[in-house]
SEGULUM-695862 format. One record per residue: x, y, z of N, C-alpha, C, O, CB in turn. Coordinates in pm, 1 decimal, decimal comma, padded with zeros to 6 digits. Each point is the difference from the previous one (the first is absolute). Glycine has a CB too. Layout:
<<X; Y; Z>; <X; Y; Z>; <X; Y; Z>; <X; Y; Z>; <X; Y; Z>>,
...
//
This chain:
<<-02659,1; -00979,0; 01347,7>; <00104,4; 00069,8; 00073,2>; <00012,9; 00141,3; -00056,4>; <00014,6; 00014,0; -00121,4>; <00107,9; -00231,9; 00169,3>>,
<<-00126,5; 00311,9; 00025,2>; <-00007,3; 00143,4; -00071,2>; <00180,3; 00033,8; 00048,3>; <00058,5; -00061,1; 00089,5>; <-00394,8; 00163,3; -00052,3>>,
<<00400,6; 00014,9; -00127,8>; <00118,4; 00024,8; 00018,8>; <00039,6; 00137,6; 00089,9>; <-00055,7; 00109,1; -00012,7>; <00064,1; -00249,3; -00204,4>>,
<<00082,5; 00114,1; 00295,1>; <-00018,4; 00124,2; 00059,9>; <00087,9; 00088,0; -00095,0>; <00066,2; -00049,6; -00091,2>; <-00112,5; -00035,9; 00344,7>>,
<<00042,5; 00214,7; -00226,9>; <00073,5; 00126,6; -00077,4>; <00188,5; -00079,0; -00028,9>; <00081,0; -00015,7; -00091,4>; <-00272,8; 00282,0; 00264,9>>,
<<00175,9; -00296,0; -00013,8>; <00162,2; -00025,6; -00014,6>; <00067,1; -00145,8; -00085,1>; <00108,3; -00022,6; -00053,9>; <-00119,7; 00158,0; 00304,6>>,
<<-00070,8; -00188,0; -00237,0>; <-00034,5; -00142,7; -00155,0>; <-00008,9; 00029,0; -00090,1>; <00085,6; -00038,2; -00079,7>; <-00192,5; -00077,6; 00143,8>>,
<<-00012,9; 00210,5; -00115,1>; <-00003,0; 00073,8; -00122,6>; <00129,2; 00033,3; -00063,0>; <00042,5; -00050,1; -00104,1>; <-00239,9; 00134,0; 00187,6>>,
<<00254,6; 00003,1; -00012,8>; <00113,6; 00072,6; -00045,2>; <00113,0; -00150,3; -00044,0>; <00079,2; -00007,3; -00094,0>; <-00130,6; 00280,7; 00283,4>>,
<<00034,2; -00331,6; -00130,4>; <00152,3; -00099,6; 00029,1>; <-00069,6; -00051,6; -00118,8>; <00060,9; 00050,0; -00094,6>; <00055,3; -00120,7; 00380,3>>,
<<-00237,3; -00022,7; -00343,7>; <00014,0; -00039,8; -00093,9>; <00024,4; 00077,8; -00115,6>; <00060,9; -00054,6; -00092,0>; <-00160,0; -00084,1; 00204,8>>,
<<00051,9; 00291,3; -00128,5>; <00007,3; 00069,7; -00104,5>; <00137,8; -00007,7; -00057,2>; <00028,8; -00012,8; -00119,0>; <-00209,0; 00145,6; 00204,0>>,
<<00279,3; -00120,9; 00040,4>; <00148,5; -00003,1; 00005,0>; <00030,5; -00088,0; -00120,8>; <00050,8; 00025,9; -00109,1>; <-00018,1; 00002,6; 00373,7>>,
<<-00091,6; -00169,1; -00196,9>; <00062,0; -00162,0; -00081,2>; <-00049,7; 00047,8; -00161,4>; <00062,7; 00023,8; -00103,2>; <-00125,8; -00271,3; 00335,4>>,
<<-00036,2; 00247,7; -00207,1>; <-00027,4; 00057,4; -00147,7>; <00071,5; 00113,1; -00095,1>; <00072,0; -00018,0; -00098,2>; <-00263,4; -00046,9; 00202,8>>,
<<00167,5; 00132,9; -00070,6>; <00110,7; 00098,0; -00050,1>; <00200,8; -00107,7; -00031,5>; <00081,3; -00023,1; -00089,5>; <-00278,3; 00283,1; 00293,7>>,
<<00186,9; -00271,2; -00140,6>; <00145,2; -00117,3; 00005,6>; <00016,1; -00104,2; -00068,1>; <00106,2; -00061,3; -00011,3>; <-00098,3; 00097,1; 00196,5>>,
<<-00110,6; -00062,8; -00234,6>; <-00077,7; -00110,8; -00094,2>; <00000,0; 00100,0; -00125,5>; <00071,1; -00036,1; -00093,8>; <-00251,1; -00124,0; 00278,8>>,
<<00116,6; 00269,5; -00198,3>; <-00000,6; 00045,2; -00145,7>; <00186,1; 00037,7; -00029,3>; <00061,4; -00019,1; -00105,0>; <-00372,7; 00144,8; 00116,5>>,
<<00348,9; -00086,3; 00078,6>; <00156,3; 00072,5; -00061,0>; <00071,2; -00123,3; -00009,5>; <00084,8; 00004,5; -00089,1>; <-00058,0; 00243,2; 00211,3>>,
<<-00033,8; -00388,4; -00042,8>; <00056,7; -00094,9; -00058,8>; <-00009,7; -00035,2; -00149,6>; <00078,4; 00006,2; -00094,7>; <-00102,0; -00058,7; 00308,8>>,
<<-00130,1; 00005,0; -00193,9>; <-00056,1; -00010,4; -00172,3>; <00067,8; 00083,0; -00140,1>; <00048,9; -00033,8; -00107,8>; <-00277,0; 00013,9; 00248,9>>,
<<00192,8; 00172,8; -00054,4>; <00047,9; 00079,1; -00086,2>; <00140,6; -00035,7; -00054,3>; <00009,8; -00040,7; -00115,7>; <-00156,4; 00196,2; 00225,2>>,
<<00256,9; -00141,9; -00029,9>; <00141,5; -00062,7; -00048,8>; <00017,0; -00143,3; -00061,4>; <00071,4; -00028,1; -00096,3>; <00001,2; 00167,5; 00275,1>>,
<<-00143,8; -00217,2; -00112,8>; <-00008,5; -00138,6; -00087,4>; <-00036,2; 00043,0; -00140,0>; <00097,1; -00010,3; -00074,9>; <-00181,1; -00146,0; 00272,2>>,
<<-00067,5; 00218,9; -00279,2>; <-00016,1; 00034,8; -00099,7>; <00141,8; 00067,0; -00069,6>; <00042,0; -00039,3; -00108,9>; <-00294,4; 00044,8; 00194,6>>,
<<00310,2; 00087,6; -00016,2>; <00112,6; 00079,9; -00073,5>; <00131,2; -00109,3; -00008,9>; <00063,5; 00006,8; -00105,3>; <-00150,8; 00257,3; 00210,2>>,
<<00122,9; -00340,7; -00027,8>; <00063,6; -00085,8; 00012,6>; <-00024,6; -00133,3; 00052,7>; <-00014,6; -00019,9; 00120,6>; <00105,3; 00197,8; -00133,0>>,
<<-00095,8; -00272,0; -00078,0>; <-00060,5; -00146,2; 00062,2>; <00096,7; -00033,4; 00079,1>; <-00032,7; -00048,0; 00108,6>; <-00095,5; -00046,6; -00289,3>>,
<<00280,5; 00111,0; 00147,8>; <00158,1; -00058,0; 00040,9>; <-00077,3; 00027,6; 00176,7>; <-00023,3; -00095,0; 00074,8>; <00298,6; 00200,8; -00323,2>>,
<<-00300,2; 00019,9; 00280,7>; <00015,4; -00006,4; 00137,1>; <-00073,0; -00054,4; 00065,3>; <00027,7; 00059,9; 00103,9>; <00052,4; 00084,4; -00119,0>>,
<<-00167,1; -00222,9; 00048,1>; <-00122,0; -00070,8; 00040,8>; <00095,0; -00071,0; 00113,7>; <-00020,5; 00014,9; 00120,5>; <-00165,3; -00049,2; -00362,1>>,
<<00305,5; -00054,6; 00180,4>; <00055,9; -00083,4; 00058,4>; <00076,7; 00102,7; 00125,6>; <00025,9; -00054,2; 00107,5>; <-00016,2; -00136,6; -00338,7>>,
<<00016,8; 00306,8; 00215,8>; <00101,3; 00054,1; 00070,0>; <-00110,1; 00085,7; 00139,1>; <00017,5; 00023,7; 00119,5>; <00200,8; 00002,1; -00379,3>>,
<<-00320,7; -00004,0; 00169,9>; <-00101,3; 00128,2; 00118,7>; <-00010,0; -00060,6; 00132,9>; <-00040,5; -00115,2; 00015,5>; <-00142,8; 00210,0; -00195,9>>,
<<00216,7; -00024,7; 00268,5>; <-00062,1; -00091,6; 00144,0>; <-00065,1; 00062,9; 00086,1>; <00038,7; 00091,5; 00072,6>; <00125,0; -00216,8; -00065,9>>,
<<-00263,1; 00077,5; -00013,5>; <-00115,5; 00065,8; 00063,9>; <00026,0; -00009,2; 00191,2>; <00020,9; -00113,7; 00042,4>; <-00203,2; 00026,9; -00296,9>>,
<<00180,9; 00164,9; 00325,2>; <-00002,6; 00012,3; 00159,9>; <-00172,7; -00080,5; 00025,1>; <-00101,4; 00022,0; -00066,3>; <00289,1; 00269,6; 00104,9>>,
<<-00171,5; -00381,4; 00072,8>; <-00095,6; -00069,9; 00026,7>; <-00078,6; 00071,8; 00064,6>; <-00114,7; -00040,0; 00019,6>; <00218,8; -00134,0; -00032,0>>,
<<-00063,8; 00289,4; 00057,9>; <-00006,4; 00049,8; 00163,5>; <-00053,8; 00170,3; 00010,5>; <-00058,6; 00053,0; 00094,4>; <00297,0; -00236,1; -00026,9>>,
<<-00191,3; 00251,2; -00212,7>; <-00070,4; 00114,7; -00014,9>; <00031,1; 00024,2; -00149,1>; <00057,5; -00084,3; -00068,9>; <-00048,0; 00176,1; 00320,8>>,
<<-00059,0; 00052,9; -00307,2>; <-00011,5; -00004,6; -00139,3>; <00123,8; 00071,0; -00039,8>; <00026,9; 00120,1; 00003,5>; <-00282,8; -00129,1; -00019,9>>,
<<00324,0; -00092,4; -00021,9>; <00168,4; 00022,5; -00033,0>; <00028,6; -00081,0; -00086,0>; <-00033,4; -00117,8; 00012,9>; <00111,9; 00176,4; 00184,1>>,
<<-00017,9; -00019,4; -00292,5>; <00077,4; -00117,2; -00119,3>; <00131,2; 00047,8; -00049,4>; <00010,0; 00119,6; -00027,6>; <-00235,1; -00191,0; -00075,3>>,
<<00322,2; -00003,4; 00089,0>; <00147,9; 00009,2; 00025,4>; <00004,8; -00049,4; -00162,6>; <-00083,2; -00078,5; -00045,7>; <00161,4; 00019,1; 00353,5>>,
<<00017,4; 00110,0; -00376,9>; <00071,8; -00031,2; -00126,7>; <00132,5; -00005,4; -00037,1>; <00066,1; 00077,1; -00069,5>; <-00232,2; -00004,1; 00032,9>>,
<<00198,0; -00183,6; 00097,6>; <00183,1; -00030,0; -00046,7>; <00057,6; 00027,7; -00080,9>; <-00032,8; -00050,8; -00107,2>; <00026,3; -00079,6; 00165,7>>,
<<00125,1; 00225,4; -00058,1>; <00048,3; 00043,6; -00165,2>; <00101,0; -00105,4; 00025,9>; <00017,0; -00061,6; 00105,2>; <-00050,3; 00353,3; -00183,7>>,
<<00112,0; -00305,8; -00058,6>; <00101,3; -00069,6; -00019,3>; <00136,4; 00062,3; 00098,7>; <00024,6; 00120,3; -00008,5>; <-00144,3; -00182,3; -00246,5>>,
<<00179,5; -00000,3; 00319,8>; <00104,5; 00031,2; 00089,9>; <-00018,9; 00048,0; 00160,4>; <00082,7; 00068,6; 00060,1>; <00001,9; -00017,3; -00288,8>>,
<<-00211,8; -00101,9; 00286,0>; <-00041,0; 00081,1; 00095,9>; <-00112,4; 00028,6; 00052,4>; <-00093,1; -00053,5; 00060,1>; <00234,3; 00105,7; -00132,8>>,
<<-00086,1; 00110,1; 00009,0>; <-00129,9; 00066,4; 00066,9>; <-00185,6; -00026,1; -00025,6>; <-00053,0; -00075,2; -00081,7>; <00265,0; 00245,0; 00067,6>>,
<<-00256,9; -00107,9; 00082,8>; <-00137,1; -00028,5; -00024,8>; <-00096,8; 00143,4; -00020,1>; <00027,9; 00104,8; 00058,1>; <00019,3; -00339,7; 00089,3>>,
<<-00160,0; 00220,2; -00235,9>; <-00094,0; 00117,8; -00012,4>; <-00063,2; -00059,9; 00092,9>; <-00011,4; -00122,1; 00010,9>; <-00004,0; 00225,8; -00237,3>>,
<<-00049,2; 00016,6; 00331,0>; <-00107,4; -00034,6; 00086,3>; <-00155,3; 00084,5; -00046,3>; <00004,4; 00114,6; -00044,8>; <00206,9; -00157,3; 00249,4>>,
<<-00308,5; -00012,0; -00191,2>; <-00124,5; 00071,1; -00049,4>; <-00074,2; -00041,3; 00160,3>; <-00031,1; -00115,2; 00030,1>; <00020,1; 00081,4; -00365,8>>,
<<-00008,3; 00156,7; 00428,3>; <-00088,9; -00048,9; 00066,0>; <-00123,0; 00135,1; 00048,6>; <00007,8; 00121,2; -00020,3>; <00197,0; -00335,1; 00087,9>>,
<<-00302,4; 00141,2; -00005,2>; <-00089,5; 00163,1; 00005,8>; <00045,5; 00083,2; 00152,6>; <00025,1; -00061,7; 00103,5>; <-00288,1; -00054,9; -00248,7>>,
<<00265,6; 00224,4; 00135,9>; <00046,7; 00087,8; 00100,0>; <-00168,3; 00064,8; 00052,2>; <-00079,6; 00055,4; -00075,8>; <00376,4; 00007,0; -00051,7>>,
<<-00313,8; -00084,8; 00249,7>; <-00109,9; 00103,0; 00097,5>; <00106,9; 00044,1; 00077,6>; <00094,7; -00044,9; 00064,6>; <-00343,3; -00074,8; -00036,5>>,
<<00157,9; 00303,0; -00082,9>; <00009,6; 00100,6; 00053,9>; <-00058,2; 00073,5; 00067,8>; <-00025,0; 00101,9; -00064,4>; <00103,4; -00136,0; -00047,5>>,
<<-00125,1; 00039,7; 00237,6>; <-00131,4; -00018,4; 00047,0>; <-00098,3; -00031,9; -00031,2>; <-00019,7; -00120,6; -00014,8>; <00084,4; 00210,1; 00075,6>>,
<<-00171,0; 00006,2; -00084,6>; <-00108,7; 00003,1; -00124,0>; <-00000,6; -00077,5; -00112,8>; <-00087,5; -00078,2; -00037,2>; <00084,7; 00270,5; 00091,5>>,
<<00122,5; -00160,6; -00113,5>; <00010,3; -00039,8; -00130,1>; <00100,0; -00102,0; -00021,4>; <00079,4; -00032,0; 00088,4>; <-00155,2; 00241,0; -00146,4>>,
<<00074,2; -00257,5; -00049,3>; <00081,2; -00140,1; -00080,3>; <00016,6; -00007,1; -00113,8>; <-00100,5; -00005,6; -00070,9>; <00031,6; -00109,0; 00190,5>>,
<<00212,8; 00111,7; -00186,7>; <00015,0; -00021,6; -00145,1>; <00135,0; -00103,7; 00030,2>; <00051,3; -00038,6; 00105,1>; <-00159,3; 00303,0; -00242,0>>,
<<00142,3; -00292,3; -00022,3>; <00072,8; -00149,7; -00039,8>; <00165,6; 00082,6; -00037,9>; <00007,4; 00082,7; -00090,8>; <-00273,3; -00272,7; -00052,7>>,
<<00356,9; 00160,7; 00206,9>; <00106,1; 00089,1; -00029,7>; <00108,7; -00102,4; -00084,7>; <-00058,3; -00090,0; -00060,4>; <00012,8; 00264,8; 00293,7>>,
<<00161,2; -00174,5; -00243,4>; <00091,0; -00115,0; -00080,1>; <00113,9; 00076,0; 00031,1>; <00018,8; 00121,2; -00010,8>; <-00157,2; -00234,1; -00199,1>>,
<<00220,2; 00012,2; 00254,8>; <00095,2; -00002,7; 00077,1>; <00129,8; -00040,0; -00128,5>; <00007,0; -00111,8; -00051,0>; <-00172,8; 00042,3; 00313,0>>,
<<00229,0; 00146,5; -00285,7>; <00132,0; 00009,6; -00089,4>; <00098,4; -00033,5; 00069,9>; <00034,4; 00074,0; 00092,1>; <-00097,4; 00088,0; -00219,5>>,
<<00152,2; -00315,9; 00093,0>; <00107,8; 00002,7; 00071,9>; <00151,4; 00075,9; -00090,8>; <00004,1; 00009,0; -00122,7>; <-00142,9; -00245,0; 00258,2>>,
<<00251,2; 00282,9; -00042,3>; <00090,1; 00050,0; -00087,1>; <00073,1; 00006,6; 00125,3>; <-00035,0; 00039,4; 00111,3>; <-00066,4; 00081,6; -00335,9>>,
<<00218,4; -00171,6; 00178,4>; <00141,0; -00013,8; 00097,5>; <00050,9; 00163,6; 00100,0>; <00068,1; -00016,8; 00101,2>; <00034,6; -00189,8; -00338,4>>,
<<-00137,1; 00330,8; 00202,2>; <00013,8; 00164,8; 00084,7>; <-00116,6; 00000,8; 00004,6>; <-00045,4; 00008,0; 00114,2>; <00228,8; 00142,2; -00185,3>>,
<<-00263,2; -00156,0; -00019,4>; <-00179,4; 00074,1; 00001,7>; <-00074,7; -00045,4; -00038,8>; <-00051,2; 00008,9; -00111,6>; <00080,6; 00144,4; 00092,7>>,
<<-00057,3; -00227,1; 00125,1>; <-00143,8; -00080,9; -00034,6>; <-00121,2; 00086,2; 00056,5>; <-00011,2; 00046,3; 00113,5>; <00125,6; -00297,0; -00090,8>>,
<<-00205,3; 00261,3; -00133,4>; <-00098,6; 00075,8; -00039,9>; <-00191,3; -00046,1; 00086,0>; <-00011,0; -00119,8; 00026,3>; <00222,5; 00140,1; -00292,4>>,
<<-00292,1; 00036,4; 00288,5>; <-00124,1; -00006,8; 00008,3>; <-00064,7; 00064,4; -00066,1>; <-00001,5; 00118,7; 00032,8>; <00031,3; -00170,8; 00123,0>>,
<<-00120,3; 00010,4; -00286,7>; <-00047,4; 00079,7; -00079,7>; <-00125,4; -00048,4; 00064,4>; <-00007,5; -00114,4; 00044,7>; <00166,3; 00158,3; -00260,8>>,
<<-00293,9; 00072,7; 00223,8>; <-00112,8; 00026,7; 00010,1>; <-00096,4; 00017,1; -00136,7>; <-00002,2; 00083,1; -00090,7>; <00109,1; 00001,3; 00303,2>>,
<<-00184,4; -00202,9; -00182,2>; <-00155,8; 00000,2; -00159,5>; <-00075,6; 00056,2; 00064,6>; <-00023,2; 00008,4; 00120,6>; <-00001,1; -00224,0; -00259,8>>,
<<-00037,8; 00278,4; 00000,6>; <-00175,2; 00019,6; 00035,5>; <-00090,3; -00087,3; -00061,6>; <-00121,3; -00008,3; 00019,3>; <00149,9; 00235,6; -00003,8>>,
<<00049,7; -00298,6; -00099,6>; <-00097,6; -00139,7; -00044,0>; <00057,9; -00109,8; -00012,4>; <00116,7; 00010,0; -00037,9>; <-00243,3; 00101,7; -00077,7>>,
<<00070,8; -00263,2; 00142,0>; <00101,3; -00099,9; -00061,7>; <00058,1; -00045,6; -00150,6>; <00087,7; -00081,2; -00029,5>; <-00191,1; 00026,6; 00219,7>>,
<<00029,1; 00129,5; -00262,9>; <00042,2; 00036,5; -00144,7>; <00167,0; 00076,0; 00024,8>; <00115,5; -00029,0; -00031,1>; <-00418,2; 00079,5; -00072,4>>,
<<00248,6; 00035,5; 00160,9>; <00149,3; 00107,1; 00017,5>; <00103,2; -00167,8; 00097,6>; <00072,9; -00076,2; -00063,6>; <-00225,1; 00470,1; 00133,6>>,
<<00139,2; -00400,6; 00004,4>; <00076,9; -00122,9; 00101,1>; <00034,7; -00062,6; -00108,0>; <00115,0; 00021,3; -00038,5>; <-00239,0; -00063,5; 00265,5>>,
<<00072,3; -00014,5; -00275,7>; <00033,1; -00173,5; -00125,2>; <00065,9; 00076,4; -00059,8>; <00101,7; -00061,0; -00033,1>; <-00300,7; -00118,7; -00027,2>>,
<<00204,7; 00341,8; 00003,5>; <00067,8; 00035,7; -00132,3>; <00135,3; 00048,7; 00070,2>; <00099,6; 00024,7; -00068,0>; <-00321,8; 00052,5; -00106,5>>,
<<00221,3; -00067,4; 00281,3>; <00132,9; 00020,9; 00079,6>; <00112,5; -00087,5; 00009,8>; <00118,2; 00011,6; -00032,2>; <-00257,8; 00090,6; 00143,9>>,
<<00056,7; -00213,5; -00047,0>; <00067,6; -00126,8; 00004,6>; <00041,0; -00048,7; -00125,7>; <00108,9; -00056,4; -00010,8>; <-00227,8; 00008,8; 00195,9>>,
<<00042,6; 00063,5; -00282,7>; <00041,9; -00057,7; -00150,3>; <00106,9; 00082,5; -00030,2>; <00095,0; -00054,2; -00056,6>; <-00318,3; -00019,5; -00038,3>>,
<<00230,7; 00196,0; 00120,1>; <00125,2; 00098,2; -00066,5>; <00114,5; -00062,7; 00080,5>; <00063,8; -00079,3; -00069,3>; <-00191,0; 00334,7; 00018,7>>,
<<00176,9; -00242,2; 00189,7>; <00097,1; -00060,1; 00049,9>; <00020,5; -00131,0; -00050,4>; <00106,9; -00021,8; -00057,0>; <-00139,2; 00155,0; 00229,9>>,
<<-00061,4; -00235,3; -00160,7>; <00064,6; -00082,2; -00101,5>; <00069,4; -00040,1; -00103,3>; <00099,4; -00072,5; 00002,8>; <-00195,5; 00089,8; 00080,5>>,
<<00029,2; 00043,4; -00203,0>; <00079,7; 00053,8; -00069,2>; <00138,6; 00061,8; -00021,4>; <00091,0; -00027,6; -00078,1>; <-00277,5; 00009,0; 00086,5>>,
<<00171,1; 00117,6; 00093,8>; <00137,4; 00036,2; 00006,5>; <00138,1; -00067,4; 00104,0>; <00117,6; 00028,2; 00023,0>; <-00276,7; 00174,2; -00096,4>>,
<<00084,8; -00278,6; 00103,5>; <00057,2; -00077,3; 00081,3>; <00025,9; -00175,3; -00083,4>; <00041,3; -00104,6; 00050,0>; <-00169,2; 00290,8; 00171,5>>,
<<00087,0; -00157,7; -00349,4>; <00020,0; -00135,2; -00091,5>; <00123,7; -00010,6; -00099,6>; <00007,2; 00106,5; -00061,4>; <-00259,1; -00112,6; 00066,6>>,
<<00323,7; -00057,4; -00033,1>; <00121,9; -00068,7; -00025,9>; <-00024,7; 00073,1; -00173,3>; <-00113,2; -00010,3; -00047,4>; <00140,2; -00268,3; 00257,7>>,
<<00094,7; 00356,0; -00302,9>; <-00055,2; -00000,9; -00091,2>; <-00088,1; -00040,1; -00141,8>; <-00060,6; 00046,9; -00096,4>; <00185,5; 00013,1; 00250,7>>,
<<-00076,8; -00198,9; -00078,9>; <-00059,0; -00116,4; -00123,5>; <-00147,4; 00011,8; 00021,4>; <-00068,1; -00013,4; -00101,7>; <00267,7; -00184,3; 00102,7>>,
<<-00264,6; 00221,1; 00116,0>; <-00153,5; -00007,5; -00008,8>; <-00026,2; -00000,8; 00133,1>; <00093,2; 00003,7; 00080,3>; <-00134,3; -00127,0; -00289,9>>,
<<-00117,1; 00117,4; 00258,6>; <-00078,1; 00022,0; 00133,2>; <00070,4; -00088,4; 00035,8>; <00055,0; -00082,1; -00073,4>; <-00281,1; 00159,9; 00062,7>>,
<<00233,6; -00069,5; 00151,3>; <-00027,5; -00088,3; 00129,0>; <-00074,0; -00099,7; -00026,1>; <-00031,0; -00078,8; 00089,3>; <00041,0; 00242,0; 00046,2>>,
//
């Protein structure tokens, strides 16, 4: 079975979605249980305590496509833009963080 362009891309997607999961599992095992992966496109949702949720999903822009992360916050909730998933995971890890109880992580 050969893949067409537009397959190509969609699995590259899963993949990619697969490493930034991984990636946060490595930084945090706790969240494994919480990550929820979208069945349906390359999106993964992260429940904070009380609520809200981080969203990580990839944005096409015509041409082009990168992985953005979605900051929730009660006036201003945020869309921050990566240029790598290194940069994404280290994003998501900082809000966490700051979004963690003082006794310790999430």
């Amino acid at each position: 079975m050969l893949f067409t362009p537009i397959m190509a891309a969609a699995f590259g997607d899963w993949l990619e979605r697969e490493q930034i999961r991984a990636a946060l599992f490595s930084a945090r095992p706790q969240l494994d249980a919480t990550l929820l992966l979208d069945p349906d496109r390359p999106l993964l949702r992260i429940p904070l305590p009380g609520g809200p949720t981080i969203i990580v999903a990839k944005l096409e822009d015509g041409p082009t496509s990168h992985w953005i992360v979605g900051i929730p916050h009660p006036q201003f909730p945020t869309l921050q833009e990566t240029r790598t998933l290194d940069e994404l995971v280290e994003q998501v890890l900082a809000h966490l963080d700051s979004c963690a109880p003082a006794s310790g992580r999430p």
